[in-house]
BARO-814182 format. One record per atom (N, C-alpha, C): x, y, z. Coordinates in steps of 0.02 Angstrom, whole numbers, plus 50000, padded with zeros to 5 digits. Each point is the difference from the previous one (the first is absolute). Example, Ala and Ser with C-alpha at 12.3 -4.5 7.8 and 13.67 -1.06 7.14 Angstrom:
REM BARO-814182
506604971650390 499555005950000 500455006050000 499825005349964 500425005950003 499615005550037 
//
This chain:
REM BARO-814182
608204593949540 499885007149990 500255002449932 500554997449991 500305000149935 499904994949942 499544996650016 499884994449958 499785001949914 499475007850003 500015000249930 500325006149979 500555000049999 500475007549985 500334996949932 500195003249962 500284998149925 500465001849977 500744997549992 500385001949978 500274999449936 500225005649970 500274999749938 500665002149971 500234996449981 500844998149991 500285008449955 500285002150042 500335005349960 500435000149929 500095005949969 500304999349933 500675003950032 500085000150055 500955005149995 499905005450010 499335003749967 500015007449993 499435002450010 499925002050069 499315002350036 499545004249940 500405004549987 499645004949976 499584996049904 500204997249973 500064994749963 499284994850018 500055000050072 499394993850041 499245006049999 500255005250022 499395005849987 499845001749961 500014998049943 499915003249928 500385005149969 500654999350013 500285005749960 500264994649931 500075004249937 500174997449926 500774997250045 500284996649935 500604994350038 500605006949986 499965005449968 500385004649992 500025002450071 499425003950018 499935006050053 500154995250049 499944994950014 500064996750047 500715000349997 500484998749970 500524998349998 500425006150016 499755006549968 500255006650019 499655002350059 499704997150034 499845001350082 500474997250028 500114994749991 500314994850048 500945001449997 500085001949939 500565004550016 500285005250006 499365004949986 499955006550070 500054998550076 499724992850007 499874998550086 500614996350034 500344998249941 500604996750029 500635004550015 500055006649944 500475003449980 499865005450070 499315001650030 499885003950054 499974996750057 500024992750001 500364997250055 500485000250024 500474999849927 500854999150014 500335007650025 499305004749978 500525007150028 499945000250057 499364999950039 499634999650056 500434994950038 500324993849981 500414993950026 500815005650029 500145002949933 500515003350014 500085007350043 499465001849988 500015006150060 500044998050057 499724994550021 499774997050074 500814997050005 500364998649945 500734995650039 500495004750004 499995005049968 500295007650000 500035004250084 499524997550001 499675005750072 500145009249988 499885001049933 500085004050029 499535005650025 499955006450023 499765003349999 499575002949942 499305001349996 499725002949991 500315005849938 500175006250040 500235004349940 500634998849983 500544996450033 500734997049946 499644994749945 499644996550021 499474995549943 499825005349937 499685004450032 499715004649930 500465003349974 500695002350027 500325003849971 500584994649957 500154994850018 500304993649946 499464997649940 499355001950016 499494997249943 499775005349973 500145007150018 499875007849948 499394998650023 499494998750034 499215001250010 499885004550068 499675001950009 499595002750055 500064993750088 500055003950038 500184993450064 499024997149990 499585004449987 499244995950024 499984994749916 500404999849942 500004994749978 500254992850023 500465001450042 500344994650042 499654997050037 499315003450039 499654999750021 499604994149956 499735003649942 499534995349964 500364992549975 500625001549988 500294993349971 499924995850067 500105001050059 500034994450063 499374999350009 499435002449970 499304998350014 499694995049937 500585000649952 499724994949940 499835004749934 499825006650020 499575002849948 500565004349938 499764993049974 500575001849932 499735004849921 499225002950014 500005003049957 500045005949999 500485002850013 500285006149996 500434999849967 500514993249980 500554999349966 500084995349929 500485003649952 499654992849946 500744994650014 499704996849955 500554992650006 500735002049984 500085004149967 500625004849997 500395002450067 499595001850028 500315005050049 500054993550058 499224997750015 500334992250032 500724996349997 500114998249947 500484998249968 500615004250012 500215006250001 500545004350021 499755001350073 499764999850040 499925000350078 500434993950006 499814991749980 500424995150042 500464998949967 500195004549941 500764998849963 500285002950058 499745008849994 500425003650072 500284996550095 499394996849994 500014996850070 500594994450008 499864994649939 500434998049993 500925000350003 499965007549957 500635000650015 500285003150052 499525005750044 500244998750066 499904996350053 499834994449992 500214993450038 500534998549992 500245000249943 500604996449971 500715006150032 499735005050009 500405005450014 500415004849931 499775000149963 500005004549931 499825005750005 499405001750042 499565007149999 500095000350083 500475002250023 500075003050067 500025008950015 
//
């Protein structure tokens, strides 16, 4: 059934395999990692919803969008200071 299916050996970087330039590809892929790791950290946080938005200064329905993936609302900046923040209250710094 599977006999003529075709596979082709990946380069590392999906977006990179779809035709993105080796740049954009590379600034996708660490938009997608950097909105993993917040998304990673909200989920080990537990916390609530609006204590979430009010430790990350956003709106609680952005909290919303970050646990759904949808990271363009935010630039790599603010990405970047969300899992600095998260980070440090894991660590217990920002209580």
């Amino acid at each position: 059934m599977y006999d003529n299916v075709k596979f082709e050996k990946s380069s590392g970087n999906v977006f990179k395999d779809i035709g993105f330039s080796a740049a954009e590809a590379e600034a996708l892929s660490f938009r997608t990692r950097l909105t993993f790791e917040v998304f990673t950290l909200l989920k080990k946080s537990r916390l609530r919803r609006a204590k979430a938005a009010k430790l990350l200064a956003v709106a609680p329905a952005d909290i919303s969008k970050l646990k759904n993936g949808d990271d363009d609302h935010f630039s790599v900046a603010c990405l970047s200071d969300f899992r600095d923040r998260l980070k440090r209250y894991m660590e217990g710094d920002l209580l």
